[in-house]
PDBQT receptor file of N, H, CA, C and O in Angstrom, charges set to zero:
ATOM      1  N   UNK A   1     -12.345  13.447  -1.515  1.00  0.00    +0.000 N 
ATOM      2  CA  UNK A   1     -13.341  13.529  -0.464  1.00  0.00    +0.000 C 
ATOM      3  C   UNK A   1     -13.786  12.114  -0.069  1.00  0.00    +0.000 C 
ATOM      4  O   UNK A   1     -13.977  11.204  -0.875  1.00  0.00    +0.000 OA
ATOM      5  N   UNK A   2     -13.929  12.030   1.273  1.00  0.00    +0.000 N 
ATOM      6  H   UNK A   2     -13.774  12.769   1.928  1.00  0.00    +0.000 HD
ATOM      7  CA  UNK A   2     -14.266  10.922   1.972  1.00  0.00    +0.000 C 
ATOM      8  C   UNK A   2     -15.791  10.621   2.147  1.00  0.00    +0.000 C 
ATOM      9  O   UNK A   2     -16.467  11.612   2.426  1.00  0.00    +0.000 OA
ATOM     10  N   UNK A   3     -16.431   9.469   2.036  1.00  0.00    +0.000 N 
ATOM     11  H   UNK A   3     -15.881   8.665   1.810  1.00  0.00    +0.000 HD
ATOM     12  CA  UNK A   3     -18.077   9.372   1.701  1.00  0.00    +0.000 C 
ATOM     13  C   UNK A   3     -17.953   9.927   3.880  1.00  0.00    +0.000 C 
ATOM     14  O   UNK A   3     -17.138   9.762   4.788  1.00  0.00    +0.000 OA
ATOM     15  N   UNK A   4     -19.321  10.589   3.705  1.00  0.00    +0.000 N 
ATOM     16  H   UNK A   4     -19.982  10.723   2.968  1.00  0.00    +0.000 HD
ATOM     17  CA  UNK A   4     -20.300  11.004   4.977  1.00  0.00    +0.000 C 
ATOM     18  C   UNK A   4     -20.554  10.186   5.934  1.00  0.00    +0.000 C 
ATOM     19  O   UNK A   4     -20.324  10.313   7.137  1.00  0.00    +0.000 OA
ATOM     20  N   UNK A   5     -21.214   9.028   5.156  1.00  0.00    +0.000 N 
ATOM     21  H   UNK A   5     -21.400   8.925   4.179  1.00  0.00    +0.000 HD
ATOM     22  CA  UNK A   5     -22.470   8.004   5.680  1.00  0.00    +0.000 C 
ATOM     23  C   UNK A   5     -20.991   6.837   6.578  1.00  0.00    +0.000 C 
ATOM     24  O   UNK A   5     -19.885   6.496   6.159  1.00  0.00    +0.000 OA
ATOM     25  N   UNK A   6     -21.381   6.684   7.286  1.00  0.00    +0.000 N 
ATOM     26  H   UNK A   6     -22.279   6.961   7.627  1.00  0.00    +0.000 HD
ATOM     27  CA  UNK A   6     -20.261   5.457   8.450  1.00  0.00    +0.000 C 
ATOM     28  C   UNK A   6     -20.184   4.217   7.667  1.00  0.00    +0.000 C 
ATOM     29  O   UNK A   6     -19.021   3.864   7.474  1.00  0.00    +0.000 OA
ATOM     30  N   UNK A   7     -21.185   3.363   7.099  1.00  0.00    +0.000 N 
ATOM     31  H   UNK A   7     -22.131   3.650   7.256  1.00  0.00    +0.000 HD
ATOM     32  CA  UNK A   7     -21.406   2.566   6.427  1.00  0.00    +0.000 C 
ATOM     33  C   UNK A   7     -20.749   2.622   4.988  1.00  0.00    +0.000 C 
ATOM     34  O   UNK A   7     -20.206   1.573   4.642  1.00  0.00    +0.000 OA
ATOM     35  N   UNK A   8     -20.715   3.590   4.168  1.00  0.00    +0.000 N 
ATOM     36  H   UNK A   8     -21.157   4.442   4.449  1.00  0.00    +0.000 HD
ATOM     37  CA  UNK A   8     -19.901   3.834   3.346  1.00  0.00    +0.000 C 
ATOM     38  C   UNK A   8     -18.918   4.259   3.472  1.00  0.00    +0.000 C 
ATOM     39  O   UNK A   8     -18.222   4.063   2.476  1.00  0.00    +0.000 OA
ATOM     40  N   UNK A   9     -18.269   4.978   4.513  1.00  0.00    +0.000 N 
ATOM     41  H   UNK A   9     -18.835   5.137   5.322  1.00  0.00    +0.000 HD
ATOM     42  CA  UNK A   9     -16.580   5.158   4.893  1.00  0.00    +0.000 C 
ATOM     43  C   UNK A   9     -16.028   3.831   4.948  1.00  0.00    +0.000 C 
ATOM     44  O   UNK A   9     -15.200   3.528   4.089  1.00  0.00    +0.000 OA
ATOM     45  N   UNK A  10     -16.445   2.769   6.059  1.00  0.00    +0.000 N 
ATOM     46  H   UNK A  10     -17.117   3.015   6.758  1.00  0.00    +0.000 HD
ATOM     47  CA  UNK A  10     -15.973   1.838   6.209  1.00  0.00    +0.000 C 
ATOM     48  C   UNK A  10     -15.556   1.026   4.954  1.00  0.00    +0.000 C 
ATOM     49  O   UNK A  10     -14.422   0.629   4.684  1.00  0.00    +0.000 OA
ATOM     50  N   UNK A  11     -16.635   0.867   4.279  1.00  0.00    +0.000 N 
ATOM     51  H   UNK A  11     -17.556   1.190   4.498  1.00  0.00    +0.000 HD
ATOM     52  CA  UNK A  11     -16.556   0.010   2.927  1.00  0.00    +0.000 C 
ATOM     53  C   UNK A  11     -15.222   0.763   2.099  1.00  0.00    +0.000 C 
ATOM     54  O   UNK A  11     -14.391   0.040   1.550  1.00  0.00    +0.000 OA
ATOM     55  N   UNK A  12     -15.078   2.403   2.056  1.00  0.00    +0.000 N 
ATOM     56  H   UNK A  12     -15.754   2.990   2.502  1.00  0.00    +0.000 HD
ATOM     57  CA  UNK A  12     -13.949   2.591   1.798  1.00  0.00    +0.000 C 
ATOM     58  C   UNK A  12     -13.060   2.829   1.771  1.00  0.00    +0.000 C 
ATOM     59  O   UNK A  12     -12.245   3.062   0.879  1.00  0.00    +0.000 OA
ATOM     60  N   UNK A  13     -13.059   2.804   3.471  1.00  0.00    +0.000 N 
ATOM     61  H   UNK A  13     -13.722   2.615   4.196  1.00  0.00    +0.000 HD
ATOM     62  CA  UNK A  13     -11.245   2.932   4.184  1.00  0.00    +0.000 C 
ATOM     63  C   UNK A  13     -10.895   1.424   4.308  1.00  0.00    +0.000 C 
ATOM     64  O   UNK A  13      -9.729   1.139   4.582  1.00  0.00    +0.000 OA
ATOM     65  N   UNK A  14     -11.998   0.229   4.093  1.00  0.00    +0.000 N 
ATOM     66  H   UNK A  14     -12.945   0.460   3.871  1.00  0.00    +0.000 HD
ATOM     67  CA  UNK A  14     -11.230  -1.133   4.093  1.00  0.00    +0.000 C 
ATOM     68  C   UNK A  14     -10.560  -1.516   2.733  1.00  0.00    +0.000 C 
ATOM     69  O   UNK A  14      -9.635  -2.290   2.489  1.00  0.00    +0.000 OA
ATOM     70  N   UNK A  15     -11.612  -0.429   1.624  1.00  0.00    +0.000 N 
ATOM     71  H   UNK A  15     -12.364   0.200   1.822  1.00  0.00    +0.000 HD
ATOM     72  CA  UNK A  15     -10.810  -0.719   0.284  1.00  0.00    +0.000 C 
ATOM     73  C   UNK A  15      -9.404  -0.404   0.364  1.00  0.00    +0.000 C 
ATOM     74  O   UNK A  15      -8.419  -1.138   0.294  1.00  0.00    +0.000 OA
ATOM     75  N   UNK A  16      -9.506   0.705   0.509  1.00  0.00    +0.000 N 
ATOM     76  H   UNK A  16     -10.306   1.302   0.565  1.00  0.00    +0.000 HD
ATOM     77  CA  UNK A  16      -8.067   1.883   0.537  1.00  0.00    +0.000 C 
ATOM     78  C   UNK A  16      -7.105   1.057   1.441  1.00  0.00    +0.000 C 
ATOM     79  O   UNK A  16      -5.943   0.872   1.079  1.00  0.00    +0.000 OA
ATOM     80  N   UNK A  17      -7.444   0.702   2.276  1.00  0.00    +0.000 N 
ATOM     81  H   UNK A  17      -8.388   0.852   2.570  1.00  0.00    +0.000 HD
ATOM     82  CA  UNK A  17      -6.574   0.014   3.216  1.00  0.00    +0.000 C 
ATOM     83  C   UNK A  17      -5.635  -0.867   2.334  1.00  0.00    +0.000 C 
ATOM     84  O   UNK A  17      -4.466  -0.752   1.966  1.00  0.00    +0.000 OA
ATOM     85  N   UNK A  18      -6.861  -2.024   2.095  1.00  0.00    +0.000 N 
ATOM     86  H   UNK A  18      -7.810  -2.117   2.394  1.00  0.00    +0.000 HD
ATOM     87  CA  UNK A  18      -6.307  -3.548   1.702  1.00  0.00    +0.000 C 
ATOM     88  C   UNK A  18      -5.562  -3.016   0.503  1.00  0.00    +0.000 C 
ATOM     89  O   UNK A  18      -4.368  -3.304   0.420  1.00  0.00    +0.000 OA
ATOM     90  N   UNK A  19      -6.257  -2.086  -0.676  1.00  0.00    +0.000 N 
ATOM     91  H   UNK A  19      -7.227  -1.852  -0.609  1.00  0.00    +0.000 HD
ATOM     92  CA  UNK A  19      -5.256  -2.314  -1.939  1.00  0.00    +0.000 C 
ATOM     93  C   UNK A  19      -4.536  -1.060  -2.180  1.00  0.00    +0.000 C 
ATOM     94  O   UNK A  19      -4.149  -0.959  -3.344  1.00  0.00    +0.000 OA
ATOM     95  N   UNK A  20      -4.183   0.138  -1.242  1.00  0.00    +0.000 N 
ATOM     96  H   UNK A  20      -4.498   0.056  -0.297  1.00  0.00    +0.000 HD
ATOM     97  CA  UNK A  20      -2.999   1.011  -1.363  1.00  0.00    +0.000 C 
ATOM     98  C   UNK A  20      -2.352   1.236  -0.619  1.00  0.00    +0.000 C 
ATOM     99  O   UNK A  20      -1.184   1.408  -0.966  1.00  0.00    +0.000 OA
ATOM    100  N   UNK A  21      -2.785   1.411   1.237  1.00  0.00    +0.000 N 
ATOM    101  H   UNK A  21      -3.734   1.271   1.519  1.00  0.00    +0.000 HD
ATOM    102  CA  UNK A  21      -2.051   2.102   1.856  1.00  0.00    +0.000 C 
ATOM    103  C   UNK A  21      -1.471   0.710   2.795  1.00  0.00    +0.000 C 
ATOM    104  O   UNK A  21      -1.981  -0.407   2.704  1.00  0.00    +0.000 OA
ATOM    105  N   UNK A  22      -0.228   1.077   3.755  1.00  0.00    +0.000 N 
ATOM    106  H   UNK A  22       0.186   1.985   3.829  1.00  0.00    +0.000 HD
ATOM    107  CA  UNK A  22       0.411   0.082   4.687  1.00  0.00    +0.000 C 
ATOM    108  C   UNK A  22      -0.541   0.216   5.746  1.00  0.00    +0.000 C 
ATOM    109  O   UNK A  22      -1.230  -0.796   5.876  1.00  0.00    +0.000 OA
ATOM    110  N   UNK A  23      -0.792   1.128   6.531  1.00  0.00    +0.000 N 
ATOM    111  H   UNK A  23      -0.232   1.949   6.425  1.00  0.00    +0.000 HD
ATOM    112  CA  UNK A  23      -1.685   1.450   7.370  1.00  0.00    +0.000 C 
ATOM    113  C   UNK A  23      -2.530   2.778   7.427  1.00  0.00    +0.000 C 
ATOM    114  O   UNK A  23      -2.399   3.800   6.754  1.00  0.00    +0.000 OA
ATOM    115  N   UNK A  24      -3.477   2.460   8.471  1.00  0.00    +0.000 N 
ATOM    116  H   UNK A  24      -3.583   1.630   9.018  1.00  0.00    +0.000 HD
ATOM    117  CA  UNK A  24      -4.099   4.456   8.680  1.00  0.00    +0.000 C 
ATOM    118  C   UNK A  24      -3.627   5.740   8.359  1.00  0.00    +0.000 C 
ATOM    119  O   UNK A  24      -3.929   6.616   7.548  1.00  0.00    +0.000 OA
ATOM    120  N   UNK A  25      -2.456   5.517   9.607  1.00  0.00    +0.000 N 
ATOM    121  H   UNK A  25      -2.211   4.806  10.266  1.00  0.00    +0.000 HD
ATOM    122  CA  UNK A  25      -1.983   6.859   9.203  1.00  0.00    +0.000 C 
ATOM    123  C   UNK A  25      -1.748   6.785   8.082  1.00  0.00    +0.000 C 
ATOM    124  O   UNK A  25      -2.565   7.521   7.528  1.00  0.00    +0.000 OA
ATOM    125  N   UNK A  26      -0.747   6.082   6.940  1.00  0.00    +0.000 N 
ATOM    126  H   UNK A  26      -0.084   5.484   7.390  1.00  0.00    +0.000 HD
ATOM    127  CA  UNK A  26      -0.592   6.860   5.494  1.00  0.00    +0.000 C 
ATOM    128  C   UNK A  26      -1.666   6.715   4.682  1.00  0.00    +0.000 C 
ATOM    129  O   UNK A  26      -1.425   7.329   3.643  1.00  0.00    +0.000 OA
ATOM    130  N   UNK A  27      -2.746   6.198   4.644  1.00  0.00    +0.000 N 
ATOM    131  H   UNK A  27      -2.942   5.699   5.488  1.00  0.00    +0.000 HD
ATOM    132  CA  UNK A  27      -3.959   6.628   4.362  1.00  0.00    +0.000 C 
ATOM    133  C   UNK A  27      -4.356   7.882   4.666  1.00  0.00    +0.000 C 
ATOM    134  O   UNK A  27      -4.626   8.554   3.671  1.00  0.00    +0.000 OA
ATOM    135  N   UNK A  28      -4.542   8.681   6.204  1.00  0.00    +0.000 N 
ATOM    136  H   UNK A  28      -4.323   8.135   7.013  1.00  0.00    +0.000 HD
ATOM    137  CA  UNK A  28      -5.107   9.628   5.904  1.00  0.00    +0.000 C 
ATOM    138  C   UNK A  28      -3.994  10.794   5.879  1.00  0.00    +0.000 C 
ATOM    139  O   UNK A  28      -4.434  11.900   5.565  1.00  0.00    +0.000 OA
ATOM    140  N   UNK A  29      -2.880  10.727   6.110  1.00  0.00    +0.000 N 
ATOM    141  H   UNK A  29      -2.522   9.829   6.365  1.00  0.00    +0.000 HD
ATOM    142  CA  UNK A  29      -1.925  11.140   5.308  1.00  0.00    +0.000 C 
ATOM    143  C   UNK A  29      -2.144  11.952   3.959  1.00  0.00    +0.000 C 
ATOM    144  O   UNK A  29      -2.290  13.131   3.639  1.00  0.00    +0.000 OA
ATOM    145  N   UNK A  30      -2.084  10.546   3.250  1.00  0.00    +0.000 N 
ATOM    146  H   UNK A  30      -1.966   9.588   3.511  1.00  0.00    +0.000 HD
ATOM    147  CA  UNK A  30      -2.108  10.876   1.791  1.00  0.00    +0.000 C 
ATOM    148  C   UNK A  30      -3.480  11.565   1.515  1.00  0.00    +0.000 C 
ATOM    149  O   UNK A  30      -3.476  12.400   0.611  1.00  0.00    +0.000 OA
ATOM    150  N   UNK A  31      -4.813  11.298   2.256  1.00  0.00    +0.000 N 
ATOM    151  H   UNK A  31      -4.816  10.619   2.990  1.00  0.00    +0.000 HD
ATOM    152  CA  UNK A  31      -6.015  11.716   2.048  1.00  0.00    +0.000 C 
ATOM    153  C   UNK A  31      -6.257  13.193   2.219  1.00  0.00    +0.000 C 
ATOM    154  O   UNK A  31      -7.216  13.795   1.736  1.00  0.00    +0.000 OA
ATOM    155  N   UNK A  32      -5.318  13.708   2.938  1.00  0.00    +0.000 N 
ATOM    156  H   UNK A  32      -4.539  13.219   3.331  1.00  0.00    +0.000 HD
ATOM    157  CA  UNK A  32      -5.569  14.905   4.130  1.00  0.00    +0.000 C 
ATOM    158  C   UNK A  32      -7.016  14.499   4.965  1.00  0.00    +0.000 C 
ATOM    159  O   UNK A  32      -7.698  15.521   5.039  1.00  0.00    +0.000 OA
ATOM    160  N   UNK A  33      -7.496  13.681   5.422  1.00  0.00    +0.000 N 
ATOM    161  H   UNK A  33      -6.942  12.850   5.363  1.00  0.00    +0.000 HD
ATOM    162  CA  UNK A  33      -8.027  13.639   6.199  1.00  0.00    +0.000 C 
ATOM    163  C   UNK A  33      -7.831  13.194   8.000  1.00  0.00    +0.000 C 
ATOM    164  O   UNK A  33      -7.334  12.140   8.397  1.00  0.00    +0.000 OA
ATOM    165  N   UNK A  34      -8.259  14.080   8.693  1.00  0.00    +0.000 N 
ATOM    166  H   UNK A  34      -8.663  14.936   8.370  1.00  0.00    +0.000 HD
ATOM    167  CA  UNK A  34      -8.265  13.454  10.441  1.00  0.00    +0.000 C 
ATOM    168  C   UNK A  34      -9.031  12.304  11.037  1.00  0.00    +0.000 C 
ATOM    169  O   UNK A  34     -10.188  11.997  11.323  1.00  0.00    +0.000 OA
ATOM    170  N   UNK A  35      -7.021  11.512  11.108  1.00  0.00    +0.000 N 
ATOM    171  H   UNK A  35      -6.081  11.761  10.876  1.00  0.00    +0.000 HD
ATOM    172  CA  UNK A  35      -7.499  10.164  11.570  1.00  0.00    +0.000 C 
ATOM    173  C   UNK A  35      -8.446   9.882  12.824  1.00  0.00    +0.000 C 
ATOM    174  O   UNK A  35      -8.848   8.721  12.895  1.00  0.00    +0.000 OA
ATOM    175  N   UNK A  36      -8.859  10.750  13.811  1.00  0.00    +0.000 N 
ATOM    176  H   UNK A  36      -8.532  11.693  13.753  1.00  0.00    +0.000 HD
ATOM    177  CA  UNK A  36      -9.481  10.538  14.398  1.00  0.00    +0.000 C 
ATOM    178  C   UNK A  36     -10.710  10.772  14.345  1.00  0.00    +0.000 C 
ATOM    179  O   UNK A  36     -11.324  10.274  15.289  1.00  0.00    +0.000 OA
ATOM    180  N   UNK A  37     -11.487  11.484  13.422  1.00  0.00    +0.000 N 
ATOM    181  H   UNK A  37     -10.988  11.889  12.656  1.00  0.00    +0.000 HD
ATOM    182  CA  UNK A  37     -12.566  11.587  12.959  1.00  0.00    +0.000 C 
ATOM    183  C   UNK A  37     -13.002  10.497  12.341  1.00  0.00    +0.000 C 
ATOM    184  O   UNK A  37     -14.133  10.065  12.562  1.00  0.00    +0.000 OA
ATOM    185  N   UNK A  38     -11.994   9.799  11.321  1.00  0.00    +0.000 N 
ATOM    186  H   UNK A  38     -11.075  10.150  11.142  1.00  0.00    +0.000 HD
ATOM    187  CA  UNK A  38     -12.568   9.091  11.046  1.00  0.00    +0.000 C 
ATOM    188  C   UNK A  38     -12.545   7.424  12.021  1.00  0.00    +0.000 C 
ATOM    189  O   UNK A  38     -13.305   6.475  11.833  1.00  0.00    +0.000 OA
ATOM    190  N   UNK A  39     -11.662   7.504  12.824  1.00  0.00    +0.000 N 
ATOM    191  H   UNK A  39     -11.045   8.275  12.976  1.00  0.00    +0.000 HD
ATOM    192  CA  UNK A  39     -11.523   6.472  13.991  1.00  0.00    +0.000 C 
ATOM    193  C   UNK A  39     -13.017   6.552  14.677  1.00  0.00    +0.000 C 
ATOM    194  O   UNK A  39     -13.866   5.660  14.654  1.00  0.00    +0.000 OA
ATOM    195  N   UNK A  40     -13.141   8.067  15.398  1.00  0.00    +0.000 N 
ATOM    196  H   UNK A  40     -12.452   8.791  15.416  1.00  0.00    +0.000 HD
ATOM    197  CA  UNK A  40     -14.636   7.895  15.843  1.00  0.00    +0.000 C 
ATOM    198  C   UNK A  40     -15.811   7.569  15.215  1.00  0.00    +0.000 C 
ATOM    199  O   UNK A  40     -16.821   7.100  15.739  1.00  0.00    +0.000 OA
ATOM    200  N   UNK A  41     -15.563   7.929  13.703  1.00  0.00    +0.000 N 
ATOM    201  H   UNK A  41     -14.742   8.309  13.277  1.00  0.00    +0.000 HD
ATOM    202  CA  UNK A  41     -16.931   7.733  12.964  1.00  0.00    +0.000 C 
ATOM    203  C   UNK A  41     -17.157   6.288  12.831  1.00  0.00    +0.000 C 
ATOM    204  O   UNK A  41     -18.345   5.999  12.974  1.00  0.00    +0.000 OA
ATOM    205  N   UNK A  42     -16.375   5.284  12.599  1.00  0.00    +0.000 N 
ATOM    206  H   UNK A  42     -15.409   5.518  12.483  1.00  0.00    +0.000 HD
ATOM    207  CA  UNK A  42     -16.540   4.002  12.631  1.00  0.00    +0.000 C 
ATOM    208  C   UNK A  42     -16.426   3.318  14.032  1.00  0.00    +0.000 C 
ATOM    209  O   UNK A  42     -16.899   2.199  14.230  1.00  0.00    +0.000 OA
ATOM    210  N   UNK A  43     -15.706   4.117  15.102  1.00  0.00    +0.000 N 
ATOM    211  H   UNK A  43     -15.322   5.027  14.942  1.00  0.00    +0.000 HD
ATOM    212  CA  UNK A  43     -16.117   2.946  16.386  1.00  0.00    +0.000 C 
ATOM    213  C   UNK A  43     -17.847   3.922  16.411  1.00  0.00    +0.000 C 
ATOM    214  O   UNK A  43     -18.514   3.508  17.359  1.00  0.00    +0.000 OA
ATOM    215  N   UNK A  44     -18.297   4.593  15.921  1.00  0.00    +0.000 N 
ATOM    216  H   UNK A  44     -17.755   4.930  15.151  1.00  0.00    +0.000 HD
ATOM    217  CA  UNK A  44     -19.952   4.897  16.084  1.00  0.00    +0.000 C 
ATOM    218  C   UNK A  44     -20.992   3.894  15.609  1.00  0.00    +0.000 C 
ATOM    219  O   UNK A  44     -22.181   3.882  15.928  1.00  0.00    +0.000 OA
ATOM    220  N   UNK A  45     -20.291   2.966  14.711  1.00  0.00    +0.000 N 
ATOM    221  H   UNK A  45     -19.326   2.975  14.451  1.00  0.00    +0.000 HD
ATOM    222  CA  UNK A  45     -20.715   1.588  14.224  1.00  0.00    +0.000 C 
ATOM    223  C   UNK A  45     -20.201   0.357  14.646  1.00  0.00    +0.000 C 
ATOM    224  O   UNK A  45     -20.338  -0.654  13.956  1.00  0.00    +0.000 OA
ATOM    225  N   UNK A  46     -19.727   0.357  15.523  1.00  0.00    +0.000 N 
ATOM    226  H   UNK A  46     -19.616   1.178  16.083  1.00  0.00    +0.000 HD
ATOM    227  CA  UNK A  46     -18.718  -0.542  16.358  1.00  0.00    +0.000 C 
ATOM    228  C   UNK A  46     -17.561  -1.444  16.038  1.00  0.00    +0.000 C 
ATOM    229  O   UNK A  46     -17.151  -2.534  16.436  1.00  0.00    +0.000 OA
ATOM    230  N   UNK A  47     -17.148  -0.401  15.018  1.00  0.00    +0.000 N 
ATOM    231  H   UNK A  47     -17.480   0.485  14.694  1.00  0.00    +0.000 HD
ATOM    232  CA  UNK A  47     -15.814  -0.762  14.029  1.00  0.00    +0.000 C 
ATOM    233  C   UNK A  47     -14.494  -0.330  15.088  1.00  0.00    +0.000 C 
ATOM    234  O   UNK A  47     -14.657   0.314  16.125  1.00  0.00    +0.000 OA
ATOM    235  N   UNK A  48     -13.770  -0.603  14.816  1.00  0.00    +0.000 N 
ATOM    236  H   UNK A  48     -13.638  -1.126  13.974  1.00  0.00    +0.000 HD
ATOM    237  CA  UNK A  48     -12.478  -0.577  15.450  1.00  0.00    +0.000 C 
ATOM    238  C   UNK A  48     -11.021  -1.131  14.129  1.00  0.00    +0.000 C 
ATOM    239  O   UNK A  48     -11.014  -1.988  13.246  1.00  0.00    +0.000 OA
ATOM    240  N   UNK A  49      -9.976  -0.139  14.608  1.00  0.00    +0.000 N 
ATOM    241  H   UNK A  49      -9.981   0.558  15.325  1.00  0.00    +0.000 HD
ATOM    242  CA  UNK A  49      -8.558  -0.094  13.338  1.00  0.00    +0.000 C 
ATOM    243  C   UNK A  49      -7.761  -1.428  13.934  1.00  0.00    +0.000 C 
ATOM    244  O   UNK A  49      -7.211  -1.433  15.036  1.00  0.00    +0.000 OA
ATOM    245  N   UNK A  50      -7.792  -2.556  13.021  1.00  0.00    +0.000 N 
ATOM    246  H   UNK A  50      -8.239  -2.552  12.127  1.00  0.00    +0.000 HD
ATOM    247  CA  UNK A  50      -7.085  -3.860  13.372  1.00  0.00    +0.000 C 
ATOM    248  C   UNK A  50      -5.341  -3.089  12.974  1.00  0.00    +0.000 C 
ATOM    249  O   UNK A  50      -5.225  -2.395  11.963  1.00  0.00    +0.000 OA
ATOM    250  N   UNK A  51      -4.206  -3.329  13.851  1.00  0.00    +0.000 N 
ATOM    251  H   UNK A  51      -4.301  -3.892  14.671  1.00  0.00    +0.000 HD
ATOM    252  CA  UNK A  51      -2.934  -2.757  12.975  1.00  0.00    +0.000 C 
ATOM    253  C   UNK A  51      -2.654  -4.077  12.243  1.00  0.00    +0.000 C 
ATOM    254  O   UNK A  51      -2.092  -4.006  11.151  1.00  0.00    +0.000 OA
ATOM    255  N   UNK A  52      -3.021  -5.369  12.781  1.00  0.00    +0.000 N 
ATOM    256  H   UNK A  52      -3.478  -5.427  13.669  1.00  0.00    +0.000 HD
ATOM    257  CA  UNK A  52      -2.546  -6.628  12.242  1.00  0.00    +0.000 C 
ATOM    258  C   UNK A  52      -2.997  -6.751  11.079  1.00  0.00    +0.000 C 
ATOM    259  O   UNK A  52      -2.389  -6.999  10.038  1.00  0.00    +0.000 OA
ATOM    260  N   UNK A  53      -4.198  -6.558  11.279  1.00  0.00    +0.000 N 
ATOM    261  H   UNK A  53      -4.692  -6.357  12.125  1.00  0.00    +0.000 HD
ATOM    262  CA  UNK A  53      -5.225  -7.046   9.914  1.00  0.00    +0.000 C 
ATOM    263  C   UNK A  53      -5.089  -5.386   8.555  1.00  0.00    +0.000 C 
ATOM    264  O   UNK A  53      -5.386  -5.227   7.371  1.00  0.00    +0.000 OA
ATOM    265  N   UNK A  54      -4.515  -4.556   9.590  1.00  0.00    +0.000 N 
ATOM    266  H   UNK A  54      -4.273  -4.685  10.552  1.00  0.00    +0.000 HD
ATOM    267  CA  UNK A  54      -4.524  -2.923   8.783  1.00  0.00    +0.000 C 
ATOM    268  C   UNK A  54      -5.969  -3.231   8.191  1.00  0.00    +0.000 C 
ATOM    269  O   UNK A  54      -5.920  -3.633   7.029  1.00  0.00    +0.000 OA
ATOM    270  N   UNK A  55      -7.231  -3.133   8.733  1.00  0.00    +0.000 N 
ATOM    271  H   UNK A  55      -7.271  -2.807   9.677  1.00  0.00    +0.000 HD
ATOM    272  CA  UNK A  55      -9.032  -2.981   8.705  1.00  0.00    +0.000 C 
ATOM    273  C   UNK A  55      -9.306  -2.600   9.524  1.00  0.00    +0.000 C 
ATOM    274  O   UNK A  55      -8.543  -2.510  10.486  1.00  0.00    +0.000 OA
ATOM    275  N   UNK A  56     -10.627  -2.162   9.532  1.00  0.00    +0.000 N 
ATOM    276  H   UNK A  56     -11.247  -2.235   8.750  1.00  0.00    +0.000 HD
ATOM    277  CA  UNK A  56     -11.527  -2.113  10.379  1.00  0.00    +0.000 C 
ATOM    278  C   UNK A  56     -12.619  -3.209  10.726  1.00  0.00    +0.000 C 
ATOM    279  O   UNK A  56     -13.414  -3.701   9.925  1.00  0.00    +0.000 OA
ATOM    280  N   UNK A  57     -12.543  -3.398  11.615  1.00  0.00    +0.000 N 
ATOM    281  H   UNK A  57     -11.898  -2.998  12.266  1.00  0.00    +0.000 HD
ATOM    282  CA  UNK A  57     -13.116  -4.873  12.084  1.00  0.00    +0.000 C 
ATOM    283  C   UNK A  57     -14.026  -5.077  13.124  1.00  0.00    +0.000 C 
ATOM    284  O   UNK A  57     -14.398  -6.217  13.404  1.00  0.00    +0.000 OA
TER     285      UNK A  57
């Protein structure tokens, strides 16, 4: 399960990012979670998916 709060997703889809997955999709892939839910929940904090950087930035 993925944290609720936007502020705590971020903190741990940048973890997940940097030290398991190549990018998003196989993150939420492997998560079963919908990448666009969680795409919207962080541009709601004015985060946005770097593919270069594979973060949110």
């Amino acid at each position: 399960m993925i944290p609720n709060d936007p502020v705590m997703l971020l903190s741990y889809v940048n973890l997940k990012l940097r030290d398991f997955y190549k990018n998003l999709d196989a993150l939420c892939e492997d998560l079963d979670v919908d990448r666009s839910e969680v795409v919207e929940k962080l541009m709601g904090i004015n985060y946005h998916y770097d593919e270069e950087k594979n973060q949110f930035v």
